[in-house]
N, C-alpha and C positions, 0 to 999 in steps of 0.2 A: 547724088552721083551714083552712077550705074556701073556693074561689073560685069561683062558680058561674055563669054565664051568667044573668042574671036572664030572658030574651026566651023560654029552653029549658029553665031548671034543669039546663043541663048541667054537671055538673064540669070544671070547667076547671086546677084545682092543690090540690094540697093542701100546706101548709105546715106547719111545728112552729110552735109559740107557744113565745114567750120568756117568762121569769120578767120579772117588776118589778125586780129587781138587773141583769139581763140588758137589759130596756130601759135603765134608768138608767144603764149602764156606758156604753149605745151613746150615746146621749142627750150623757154626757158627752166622749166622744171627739171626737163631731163637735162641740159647742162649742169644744173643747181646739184640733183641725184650723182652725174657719174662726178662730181669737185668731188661729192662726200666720199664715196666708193674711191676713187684711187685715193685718200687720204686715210686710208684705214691700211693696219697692216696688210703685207702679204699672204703672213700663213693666216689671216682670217678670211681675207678671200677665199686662199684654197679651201679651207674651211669648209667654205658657204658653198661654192660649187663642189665639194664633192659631195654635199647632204645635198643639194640638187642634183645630181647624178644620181644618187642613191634613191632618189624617190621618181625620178626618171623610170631607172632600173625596176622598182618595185610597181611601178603604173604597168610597165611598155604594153603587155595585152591589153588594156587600157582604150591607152594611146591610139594601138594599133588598127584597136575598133575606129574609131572618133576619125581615122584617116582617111579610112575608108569611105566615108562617108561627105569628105570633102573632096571641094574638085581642084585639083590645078594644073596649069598650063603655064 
C-alpha cells in the first residue's frame, strides 16, 4: 500500500498490507489491551499519563526535531 502526497503525487511510504487474520488478530489485541486499561484503577491511569506527559515534556525539542522532518497533509 502506497501513501502519496495528494497536492504532488509524491510518494511518500510505502507499506505491506496485512491479511484479514492479521487485522483481526490486531483488532483483537487492542480490545484485549484497553478490557485491561479501564479495569485498572483511576489514579493509576492518571498516574501513567502524567509520567507520559512528563517524558513528553522532557523529549519535546526532541520531538520537535523528528516533526519536522515528517510530512502531513
Amino acid at each position: 500500500m502506497d501513501s502519496t502526497n495528494p497536492a504532488t503525487n509524491t510518494l511518500l511510504e510505502s507499506y505491506e498490507e496485512h491479511s484479514q487474520s492479521e487485522v483481526d488478530g490486531m483488532l483483537g489485541d487492542a480490545l484485549s489491551a484497553f478490557g485491561e486499561w479501564k479495569r485498572r484503577p483511576l489514579v493509576l491511569r492518571e498516574r501513567l499519563l502524567a509520567a507520559a506527559v512528563d517524558v513528553l515534556r522532557e523529549n519535546a525539542q526532541e520531538y520537535a526535531g523528528m516533526s519536522a522532518t515528517i510530512e502531513l497533509y
